[in-house]
C-alpha positions in Angstrom: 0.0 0.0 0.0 1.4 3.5 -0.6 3.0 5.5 2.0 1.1 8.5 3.0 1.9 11.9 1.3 1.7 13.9 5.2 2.2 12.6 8.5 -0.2 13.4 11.3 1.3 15.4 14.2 -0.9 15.4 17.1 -0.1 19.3 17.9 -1.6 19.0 21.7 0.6 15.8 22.5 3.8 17.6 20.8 3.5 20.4 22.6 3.3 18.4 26.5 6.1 15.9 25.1 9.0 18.3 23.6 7.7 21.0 26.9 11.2 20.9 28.6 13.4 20.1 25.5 15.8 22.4 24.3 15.8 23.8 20.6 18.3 21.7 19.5 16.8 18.5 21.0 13.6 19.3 19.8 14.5 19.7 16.1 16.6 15.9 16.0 13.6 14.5 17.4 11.2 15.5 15.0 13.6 14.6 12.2 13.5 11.2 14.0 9.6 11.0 14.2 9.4 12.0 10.8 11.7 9.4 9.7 9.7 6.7 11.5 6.6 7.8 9.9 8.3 7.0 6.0 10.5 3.8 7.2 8.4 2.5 9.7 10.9 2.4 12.5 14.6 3.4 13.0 17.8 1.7 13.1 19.6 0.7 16.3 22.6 2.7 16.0 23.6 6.1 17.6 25.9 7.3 14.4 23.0 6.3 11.5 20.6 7.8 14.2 22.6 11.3 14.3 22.6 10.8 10.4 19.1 10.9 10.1 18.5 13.6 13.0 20.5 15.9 10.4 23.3 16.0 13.4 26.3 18.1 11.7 29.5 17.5 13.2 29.9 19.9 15.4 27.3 18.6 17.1 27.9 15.0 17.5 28.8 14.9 21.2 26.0 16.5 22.2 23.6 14.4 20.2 25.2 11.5 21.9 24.2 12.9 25.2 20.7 14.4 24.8 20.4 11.0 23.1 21.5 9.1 26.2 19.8 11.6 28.4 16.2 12.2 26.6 15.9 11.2 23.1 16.8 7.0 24.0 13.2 6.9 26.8 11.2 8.2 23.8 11.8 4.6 21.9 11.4 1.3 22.1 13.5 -1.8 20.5 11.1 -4.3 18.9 11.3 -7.8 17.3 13.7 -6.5 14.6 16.3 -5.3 16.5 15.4 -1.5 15.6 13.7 1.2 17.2 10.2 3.1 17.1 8.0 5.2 19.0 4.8 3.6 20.6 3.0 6.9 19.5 4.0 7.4 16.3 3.4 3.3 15.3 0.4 3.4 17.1 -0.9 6.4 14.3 0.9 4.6 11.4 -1.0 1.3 12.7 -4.3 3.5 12.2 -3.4 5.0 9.6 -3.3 1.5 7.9 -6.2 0.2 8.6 -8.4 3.7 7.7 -6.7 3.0 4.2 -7.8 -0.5 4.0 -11.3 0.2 4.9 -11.0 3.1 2.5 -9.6 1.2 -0.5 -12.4 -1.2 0.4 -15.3 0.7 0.1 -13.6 2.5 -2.7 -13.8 -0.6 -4.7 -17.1 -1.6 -3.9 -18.2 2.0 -5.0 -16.3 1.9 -8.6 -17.6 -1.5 -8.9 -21.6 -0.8 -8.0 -21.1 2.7 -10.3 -19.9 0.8 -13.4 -22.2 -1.8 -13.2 -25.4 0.4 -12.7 -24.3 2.5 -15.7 -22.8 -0.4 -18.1 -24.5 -3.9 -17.3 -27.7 -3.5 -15.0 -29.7 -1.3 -13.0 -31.6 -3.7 -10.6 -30.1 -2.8 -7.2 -31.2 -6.1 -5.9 -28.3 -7.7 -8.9 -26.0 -5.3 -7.4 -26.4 -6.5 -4.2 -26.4 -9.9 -4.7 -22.5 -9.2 -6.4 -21.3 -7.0 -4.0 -22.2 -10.0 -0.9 -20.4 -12.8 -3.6 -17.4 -10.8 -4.3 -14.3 -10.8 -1.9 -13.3 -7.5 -3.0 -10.1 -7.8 0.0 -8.4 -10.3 -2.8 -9.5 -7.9 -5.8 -6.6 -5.8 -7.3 -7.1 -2.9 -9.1 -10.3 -2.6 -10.9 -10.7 -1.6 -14.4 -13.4 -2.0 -16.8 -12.6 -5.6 -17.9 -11.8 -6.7 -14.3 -15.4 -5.5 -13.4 -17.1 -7.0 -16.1 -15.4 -10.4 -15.3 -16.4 -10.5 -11.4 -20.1 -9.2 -13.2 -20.1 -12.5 -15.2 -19.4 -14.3 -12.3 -21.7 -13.7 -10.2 -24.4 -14.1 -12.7 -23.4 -17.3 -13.7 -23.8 -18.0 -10.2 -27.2 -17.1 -9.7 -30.0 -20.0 -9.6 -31.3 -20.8 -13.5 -34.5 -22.5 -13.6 -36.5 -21.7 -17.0 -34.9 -21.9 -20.5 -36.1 -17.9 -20.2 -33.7 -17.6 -17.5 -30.2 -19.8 -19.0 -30.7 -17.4 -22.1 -31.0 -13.8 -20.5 -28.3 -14.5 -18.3 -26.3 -16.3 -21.0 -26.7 -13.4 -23.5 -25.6 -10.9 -20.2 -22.6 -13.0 -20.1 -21.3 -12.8 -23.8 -21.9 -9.2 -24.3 -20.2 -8.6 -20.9 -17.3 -9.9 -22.7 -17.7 -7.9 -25.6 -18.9 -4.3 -24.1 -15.4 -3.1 -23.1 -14.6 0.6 -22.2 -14.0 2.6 -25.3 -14.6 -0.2 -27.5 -17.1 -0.7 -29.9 -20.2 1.3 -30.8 -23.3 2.0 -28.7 -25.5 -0.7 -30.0 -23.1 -3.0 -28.1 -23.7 -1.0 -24.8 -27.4 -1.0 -25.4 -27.2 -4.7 -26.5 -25.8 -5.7 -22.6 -27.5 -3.0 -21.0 -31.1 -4.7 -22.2 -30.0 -8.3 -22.2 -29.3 -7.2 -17.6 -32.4 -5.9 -17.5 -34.5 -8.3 -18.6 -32.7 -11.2 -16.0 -33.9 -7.9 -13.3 -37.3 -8.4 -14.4 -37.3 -11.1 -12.8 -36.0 -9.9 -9.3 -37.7 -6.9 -8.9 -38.8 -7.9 -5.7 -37.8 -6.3 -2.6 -39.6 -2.9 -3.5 -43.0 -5.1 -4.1 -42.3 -6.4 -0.6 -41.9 -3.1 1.1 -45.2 -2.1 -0.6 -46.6 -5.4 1.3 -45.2 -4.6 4.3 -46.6 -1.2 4.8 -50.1 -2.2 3.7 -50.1 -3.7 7.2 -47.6 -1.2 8.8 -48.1 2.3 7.0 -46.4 4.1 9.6 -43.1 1.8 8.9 -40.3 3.9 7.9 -38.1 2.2 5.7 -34.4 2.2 6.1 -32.8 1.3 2.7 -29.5 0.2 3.5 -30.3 -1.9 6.2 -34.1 -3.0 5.5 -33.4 -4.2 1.7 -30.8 -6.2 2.2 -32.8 -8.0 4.7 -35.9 -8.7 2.5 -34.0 -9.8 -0.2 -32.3 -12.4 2.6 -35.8 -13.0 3.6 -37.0 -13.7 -0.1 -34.2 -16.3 -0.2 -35.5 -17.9 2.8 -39.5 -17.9 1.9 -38.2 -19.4 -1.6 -36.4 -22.2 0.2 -39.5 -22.9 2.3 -41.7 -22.7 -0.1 -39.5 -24.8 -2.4 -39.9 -22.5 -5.3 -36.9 -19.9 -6.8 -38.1 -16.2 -6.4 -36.0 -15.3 -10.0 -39.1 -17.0 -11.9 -42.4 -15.1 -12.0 -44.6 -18.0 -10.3 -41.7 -18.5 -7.9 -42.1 -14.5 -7.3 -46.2 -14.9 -6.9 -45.4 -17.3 -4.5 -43.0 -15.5 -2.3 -45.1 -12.4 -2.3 -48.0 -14.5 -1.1 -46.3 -16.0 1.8 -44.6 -12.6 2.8 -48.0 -10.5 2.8 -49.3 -13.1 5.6 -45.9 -12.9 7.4 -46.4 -8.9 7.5 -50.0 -9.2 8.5 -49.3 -11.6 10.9 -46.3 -9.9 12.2 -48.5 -6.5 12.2 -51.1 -8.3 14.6 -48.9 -9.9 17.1 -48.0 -8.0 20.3 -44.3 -8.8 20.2 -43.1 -8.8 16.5 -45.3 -6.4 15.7 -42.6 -3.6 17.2 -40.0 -5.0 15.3 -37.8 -3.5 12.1 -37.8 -5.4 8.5 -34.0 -6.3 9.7 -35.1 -7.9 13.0 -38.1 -9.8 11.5 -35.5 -11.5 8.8 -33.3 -12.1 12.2 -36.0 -13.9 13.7 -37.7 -15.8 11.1 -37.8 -18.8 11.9 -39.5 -18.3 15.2 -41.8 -16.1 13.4 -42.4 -19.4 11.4 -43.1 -21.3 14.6 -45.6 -19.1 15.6 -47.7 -18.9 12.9 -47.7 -22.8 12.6 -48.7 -22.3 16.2 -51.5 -19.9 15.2 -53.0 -21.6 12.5 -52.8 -25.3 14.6 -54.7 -23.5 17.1 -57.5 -21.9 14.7 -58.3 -25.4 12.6 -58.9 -26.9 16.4 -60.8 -23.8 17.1 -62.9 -24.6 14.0 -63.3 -28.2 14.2 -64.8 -27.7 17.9 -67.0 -24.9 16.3 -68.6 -27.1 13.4 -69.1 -30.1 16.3 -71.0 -27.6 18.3 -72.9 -26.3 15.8 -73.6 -30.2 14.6 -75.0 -30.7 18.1 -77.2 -27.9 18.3 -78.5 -28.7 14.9 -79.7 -32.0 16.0 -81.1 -30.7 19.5 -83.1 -28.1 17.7 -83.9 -31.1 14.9 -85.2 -33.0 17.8 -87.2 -30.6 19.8 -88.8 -29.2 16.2 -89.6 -33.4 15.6 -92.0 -33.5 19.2 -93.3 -30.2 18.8 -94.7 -31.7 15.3 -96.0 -35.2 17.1 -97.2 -33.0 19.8 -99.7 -31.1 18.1 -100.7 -34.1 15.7 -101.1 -36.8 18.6 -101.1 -35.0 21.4 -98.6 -34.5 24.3 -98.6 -38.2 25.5 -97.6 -38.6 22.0 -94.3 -36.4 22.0 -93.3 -37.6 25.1 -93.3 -41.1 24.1 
């Protein structure tokens, strides 16, 4: 990774540290700071130490004593037989792991910006690549590289229908042949429609947050947290279901099944408080308790059509003696 252009000089904690040093003693020891910010740490050695203080001379003697005096507590000797200060490795430590998160999301951000613009706008697509791509092992992206780790991940995807081998077959060969700065627009356009038409097919999340607040209008939807999780939960209602959400009927099917998750999640006193990330956290017990509900409503129902079977016949047999009563008599009905 490249060394920083600037180093970062905590002016509050130079100030108390370099408080009692004199001019001189203050000027080697930033040399030596700044020195252990480009190398890493410093050597071991008193002479290549005074060499890269900038000691002239002159001056040796008395770099050997302020050395011996102050400079020598303000670092430590590590594994390598060299020296550095705990400050100053402690920010270059930081410093390295701000840069790897940042070259991180950097590369997720060129990746997501080509692909919406080149190859497919469905953000569920996107998603799906940016959670199958280990972008840590990824070097530097250009326009080929992206399109590659784009084919990828497609080919990964389920493929049920013939519909579905061909769209993302055709998304594969023009993503081979749409290169940046090569060839006209038609091949652009070509790619660009061949992606969509595999999206068509996974439009889905934005469907289920229309289901969801038909139940819960009130719900505010977080993006970045809340369609990541229904798309999980998709994936999991397809699995249960037995039926692959990318198809049409598979999509019916999963939008069926969610809208009575939502409602019954909308109803219950406990889930009902919960986010869209916390109900695709807890979905199987969600599961549980709606196989509980339902168990306990066809009981409910049997014992109600029993009941009702029994008062039909009571009210059959009392309308039966009223009839024999008034044709034979009392005696009659009573016999």
């Amino acid at each position: 990774m490249a060394k920083d252009p600037a180093a970062l000089l905590y002016i509050d904690k130079w100030f108390v540290a370099t408080k009692e040093m004199k001019a001189d003693c203050r000027g080697w020891y930033l040399n030596l700071i700044l020195h252990q910010f480009d190398k890493g740490d410093l050597p071991n050695d008193v002479e290549e130490l005074a060499n890269l203080a900038d000691v002239r001379i002159s001056e040796y003697q008395q770099f050997q004593q302020v050395w011996e005096q102050v400079l020598k507590h303000k670092f430590q000797q590590n594994g390598n037989n060299r020296l550095a200060n705990a400050f100053a490795k402690q920010i270059l430590a930081n410093r390295e792991v701000y840069k790897e998160k940042r070259g991180h999301a950097g590369k997720i951000s060129a990746f997501c910006k080509y692909v919406r613009k080149h190859l497919c706008q469905d953000e569920n697509i996107i998603f799906l690549a940016k959670q199958n791509i280990d972008f840590d092992n990824v070097g530097e992206l250009d326009a080929n590289t992206i399109q590659h780790l784009f084919q990828q991940v497609l080919e990964q995807m389920p493929q049920q229908t013939p519909e579905q081998k061909v769209n993302y077959r055709n998304v594969n060969v023009n993503v081979n042949t749409s290169k940046e700065d090569i060839g006209g627009v038609g091949e652009k356009e070509e790619t660009r429609t061949a992606a969509n038409e595999v999206s068509k097919n996974v439009f889905l999340v934005p469907e289920m947050v229309a289901v969801f607040k038909e139940f819960q209008p009130r719900y505010h939807v977080q993006q970045s947290k809340d369609f990541p999780a229904l798309l999980l939960l998709a994936q999991t209602i397809g699995e249960a279901e037995k039926v692959n959400y990318l198809t049409p009927a598979g999509f019916e099917t999963v939008k069926r099944t969610w809208a009575a998750i939502a409602e019954f999640v909308a109803k219950d006193s406990f889930y009902g408080r919960f986010s869209l990330a916390q109900i695709e956290k807890h979905i199987q017990s969600i599961f549980l308790k709606m196989q509980e509900a339902n168990s306990q409503t066809a009981q409910t129902s049997k014992q109600a059509v029993k009941t009702t079977t029994i008062q039909n016949n009571a009210d059959a047999a009392d309308a039966a003696r009223q009839i024999l009563a008034n044709k034979y008599g009392a005696n009659a009905a009573q016999a």
